[in-house]
C-alpha positions in Angstrom: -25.0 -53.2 -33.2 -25.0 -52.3 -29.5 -25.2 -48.4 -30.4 -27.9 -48.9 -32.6 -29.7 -51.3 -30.1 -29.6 -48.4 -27.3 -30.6 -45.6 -29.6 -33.4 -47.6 -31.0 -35.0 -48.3 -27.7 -34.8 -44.5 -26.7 -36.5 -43.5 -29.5 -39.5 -45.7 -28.5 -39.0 -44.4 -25.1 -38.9 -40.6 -26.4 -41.1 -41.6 -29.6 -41.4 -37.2 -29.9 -37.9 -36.8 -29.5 -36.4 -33.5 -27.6 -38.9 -31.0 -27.8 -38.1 -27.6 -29.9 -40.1 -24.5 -29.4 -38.0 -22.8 -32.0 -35.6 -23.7 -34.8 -34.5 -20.4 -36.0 -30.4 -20.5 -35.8 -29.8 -17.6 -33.6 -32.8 -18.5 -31.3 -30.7 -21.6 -30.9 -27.7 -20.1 -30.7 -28.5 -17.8 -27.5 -30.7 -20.4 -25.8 -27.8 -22.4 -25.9 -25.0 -20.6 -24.4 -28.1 -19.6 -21.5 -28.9 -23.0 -20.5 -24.5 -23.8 -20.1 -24.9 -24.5 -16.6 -28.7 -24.3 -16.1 -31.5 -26.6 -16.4 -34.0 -26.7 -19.5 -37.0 -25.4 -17.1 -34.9 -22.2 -16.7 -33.5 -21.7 -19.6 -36.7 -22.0 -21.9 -38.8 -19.6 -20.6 -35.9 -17.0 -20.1 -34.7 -17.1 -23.6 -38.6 -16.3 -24.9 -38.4 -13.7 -22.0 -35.4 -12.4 -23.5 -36.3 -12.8 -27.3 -39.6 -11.0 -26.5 -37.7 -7.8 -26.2 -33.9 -8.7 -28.3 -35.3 -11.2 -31.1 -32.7 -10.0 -34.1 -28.7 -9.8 -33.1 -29.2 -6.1 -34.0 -31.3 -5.5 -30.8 -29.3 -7.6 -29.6 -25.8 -5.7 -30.3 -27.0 -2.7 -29.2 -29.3 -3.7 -26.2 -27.9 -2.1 -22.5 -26.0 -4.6 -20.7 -28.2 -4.1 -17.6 -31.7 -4.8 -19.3 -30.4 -8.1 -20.3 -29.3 -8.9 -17.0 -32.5 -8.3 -15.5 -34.1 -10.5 -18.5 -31.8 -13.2 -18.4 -31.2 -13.2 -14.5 -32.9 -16.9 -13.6 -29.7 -18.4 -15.0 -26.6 -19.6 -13.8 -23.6 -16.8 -14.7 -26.0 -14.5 -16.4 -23.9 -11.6 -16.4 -21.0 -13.0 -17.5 -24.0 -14.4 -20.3 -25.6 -10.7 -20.6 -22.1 -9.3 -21.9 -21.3 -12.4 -23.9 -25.2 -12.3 -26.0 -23.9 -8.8 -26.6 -20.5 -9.6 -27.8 -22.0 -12.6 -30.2 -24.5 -10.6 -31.6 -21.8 -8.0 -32.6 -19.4 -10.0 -34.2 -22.3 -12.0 -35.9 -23.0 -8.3 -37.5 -19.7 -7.7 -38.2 -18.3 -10.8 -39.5 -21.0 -12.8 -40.7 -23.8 -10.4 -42.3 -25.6 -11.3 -38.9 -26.3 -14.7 -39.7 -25.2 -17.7 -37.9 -22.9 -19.8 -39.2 -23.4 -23.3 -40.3 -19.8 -24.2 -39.3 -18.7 -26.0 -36.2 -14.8 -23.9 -37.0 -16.7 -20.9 -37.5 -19.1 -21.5 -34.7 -16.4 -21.8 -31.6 -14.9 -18.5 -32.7 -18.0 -16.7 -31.1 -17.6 -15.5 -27.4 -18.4 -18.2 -25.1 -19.3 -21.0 -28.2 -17.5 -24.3 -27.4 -17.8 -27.1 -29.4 -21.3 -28.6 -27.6 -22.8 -25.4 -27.7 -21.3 -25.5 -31.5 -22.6 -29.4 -32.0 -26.2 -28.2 -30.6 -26.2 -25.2 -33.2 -25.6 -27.6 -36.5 -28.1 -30.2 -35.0 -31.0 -28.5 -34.0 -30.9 -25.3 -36.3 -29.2 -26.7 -39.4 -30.2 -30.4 -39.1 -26.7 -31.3 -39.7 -25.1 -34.4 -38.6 -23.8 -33.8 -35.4 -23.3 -35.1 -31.8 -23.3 -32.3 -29.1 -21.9 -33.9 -25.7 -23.2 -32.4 -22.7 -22.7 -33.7 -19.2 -25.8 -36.0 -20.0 -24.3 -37.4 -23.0 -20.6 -37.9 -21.2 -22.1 -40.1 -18.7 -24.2 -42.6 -19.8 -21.9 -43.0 -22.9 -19.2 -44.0 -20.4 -22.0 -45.9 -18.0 -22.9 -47.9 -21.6 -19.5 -48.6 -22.1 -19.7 -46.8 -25.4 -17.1 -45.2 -24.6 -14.1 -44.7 -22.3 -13.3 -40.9 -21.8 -12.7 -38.3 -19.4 -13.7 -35.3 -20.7 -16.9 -34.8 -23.8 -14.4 -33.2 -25.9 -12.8 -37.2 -25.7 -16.3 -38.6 -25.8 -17.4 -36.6 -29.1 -14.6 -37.8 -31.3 -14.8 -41.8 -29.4 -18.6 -41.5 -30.3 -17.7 -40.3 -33.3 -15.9 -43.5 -34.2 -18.5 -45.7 -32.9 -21.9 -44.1 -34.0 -23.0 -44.2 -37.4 -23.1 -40.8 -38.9 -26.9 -41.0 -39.3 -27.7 -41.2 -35.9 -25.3 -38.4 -34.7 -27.9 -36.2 -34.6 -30.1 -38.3 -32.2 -27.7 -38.9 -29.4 -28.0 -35.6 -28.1 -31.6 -35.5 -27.6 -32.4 -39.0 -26.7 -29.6 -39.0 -23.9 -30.5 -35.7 -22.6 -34.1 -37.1 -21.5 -32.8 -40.3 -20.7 -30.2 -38.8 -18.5 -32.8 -36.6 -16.3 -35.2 -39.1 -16.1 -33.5 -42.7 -15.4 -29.9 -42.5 -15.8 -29.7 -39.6 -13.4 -26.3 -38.6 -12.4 -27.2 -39.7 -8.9 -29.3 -42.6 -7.6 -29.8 -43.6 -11.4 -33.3 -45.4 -11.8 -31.3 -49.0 -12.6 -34.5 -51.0 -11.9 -37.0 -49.2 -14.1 -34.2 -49.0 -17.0 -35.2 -50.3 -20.2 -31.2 -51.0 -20.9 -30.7 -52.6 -17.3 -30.8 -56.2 -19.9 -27.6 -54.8 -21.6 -26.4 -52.0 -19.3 -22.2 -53.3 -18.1 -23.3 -51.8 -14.7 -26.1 -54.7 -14.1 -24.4 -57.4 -16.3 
């Protein structure tokens, strides 16, 4: 009852959700490993600066590592990221008819793919029922007292025990705005909080 309690009041909070420009699965796919370790104002407009030119993992595949870098070079690691788009895109070709899969098993076997990155592919590409844990999502679970975890690999399969399945695919999203807007990481906005009535930390 407490989960659904929090979701519920972040949806009237974010009554729109977490915005996506694009829902294609490789769009998704390569906006997602970009933004690993770089905010959302960075990574959206340099992945449809990068798709303007690679939009298909066959341009992709075969694009000069040194053009993407110079696309792509706003975000954090991005030419450790320029060789990895490359090296997805090729094994997509090779081992997958150069379609992303709608696996999470399949999913993590691509270069640089963990299982958020994954979790954020089946959600917002394939609708599935997922919950993608990001550093957001890690810390106001624990702040909540959701859960009790020390790494989001811990806090995907706690949540996973504690969420309904039918609101997997919200946690992401909701927690992601929350987290930049009131539940920072630092100086958290506690007063303004909509949850400071059930929040552990103020009860």
């Amino acid at each position: 009852m407490y989960v659904k309690e929090i979701i519920s009041r972040l949806k009237k909070l974010y009554p729109k959700g977490y915005f996506q420009i694009n829902s294609d699965p490789y769009y998704i796919l390569i906006s997602t490993v970009l933004s690993q370790r770089t905010r959302d104002e960075v990574t959206i407009p340099t992945t449809q600066k990068l798709f303007s030119v690679f939009d298909t993992p066959q341009k992709m595949a075969n694009a000069d590592v040194d053009e993407i870098q110079e696309l792509i070079r706003n975000v954090g690691f991005y030419r450790v990221k320029s060789q990895r788009l490359i090296e997805i895109s090729r094994m997509l070709l090779d081992e997958y008819d150069g379609i992303v899969p709608d696996d999470i098993n399949e999913l993590v076997k691509l270069p640089g793919v963990g299982r958020k990155t994954a979790n954020c592919v089946l959600t917002y590409a394939f609708d599935k029922d997922a919950i993608a844990v990001d550093t957001h999502v890690h810390r106001i679970s624990n702040r909540m007292g959701l859960v009790k975890t020390t790494n989001p690999e811990e806090t995907e399969i706690e949540l996973g025990k504690v969420v309904e399945k039918e609101i997997w695919k919200d946690i992401n999203g909701l927690m992601v705005l929350f987290g930049k807007s009131i539940c920072r990481p630092v100086s958290p906005k506690c007063d303004e909080c909509i949850m400071n009535d059930i929040c552990p930390k103020l009860i």
